[in-house]
C-alpha positions as CSV (number, residue, x, y, z in Angstrom):
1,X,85.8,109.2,96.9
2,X,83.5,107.6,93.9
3,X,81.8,111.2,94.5
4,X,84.7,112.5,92.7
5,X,84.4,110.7,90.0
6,X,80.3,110.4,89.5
7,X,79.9,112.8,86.8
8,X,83.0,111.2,84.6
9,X,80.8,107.7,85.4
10,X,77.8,109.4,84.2
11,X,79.1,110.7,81.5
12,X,80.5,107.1,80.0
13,X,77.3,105.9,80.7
14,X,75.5,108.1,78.6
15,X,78.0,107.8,75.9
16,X,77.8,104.1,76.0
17,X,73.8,104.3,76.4
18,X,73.5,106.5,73.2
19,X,75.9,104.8,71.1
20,X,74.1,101.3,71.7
21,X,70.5,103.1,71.0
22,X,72.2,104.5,67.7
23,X,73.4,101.1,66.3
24,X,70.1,99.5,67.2
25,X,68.0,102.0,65.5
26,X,70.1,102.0,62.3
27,X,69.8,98.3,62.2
28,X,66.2,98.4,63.1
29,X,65.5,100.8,60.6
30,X,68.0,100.1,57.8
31,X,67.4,98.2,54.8
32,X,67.0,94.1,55.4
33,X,68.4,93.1,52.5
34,X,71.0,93.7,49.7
35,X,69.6,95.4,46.9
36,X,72.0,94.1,43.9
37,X,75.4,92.9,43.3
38,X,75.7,95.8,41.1
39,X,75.1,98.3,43.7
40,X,78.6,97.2,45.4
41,X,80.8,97.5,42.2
42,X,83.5,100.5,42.3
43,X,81.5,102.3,39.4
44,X,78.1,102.1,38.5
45,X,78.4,104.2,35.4
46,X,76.5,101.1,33.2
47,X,80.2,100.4,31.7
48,X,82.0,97.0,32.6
49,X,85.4,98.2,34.4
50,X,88.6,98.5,32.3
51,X,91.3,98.4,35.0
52,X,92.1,97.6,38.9
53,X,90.9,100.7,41.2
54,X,93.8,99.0,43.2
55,X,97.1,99.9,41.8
56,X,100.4,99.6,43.8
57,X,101.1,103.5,45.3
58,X,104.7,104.6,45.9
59,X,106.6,104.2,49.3
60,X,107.9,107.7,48.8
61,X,105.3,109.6,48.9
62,X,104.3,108.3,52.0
63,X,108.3,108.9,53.6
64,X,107.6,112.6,52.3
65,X,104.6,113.3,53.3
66,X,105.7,111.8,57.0
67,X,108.9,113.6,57.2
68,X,106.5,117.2,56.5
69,X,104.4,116.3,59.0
70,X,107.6,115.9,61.5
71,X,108.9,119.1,60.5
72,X,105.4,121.0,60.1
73,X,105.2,120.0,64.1
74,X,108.6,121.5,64.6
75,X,107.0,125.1,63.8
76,X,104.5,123.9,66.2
77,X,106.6,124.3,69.2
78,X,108.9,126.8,67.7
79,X,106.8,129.8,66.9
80,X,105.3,130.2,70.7
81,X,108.7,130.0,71.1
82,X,110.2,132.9,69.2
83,X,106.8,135.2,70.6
84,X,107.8,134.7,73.8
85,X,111.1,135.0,73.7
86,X,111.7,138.2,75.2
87,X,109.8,137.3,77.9
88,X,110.9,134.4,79.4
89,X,114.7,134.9,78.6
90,X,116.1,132.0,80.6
91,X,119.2,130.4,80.8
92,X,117.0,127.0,80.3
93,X,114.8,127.5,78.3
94,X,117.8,128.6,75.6
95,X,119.5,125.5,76.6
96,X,116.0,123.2,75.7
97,X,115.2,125.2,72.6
98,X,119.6,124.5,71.5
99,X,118.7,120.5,72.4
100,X,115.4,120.7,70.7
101,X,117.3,122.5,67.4
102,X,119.9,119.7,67.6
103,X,117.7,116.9,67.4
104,X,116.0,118.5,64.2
105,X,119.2,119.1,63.5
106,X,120.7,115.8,63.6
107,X,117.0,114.0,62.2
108,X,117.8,116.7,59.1
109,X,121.0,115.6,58.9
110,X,120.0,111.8,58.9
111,X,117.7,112.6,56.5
112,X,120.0,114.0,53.8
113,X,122.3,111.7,54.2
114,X,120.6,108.5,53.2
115,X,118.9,110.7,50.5
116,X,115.2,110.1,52.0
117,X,113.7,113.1,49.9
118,X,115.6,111.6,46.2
119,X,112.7,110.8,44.2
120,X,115.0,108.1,41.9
């Protein structure tokens, strides 16, 4: 039984083994120590800086750019879909793409209606 499993075993051991040699050799052959404050700042143009680098970032951008990621996926899973649709013409696989399409549906729905993609 562990003969199944030997080369997966092997092959975390190796990964472990050259990760570990990798973080010793970069801290055996990185620098020792820090070469100025100044090396650490945001800019290092010579000029002092005139603002914050961090500055508070909408929440909507980050609902819209999550809600096109949902629906990018959804082409994901529906073109292979609409390729193959002549050949696999099945009673259920109609009926999972018609649930599939109503839970888009019904998130698109959700969507509009508490105005998620209203920029004011």
């Amino acid at each position: 039984m562990l003969t199944e499993y030997l080369p997966f075993i092997l092959f975390g051991l190796l990964a472990l083994t050259v990760g570990i040699i990798a973080l010793a050799f970069s801290s055996w052959m990185g620098p020792k120590k820090m070469e100025s404050d100044n090396k650490f700042e945001p800019y290092e143009c010579g000029m002092d800086q005139m603002d914050s680098p961090h500055k508070p970032f909408a929440l909507k951008f980050y609902t819209f750019a999550l809600l096109f990621i949902l629906f990018d996926i959804e082409t994901v899973f529906l073109i292979p879909w609409a390729f193959g649709y002549r050949n696999f013409l099945g009673t259920g696989t109609i009926v999972s793409m018609l649930v599939f399409m109503g839970v888009l549906g019904f998130g698109l729905f959700y969507i509009i209606k508490t105005r998620a993609l209203e920029w004011e």
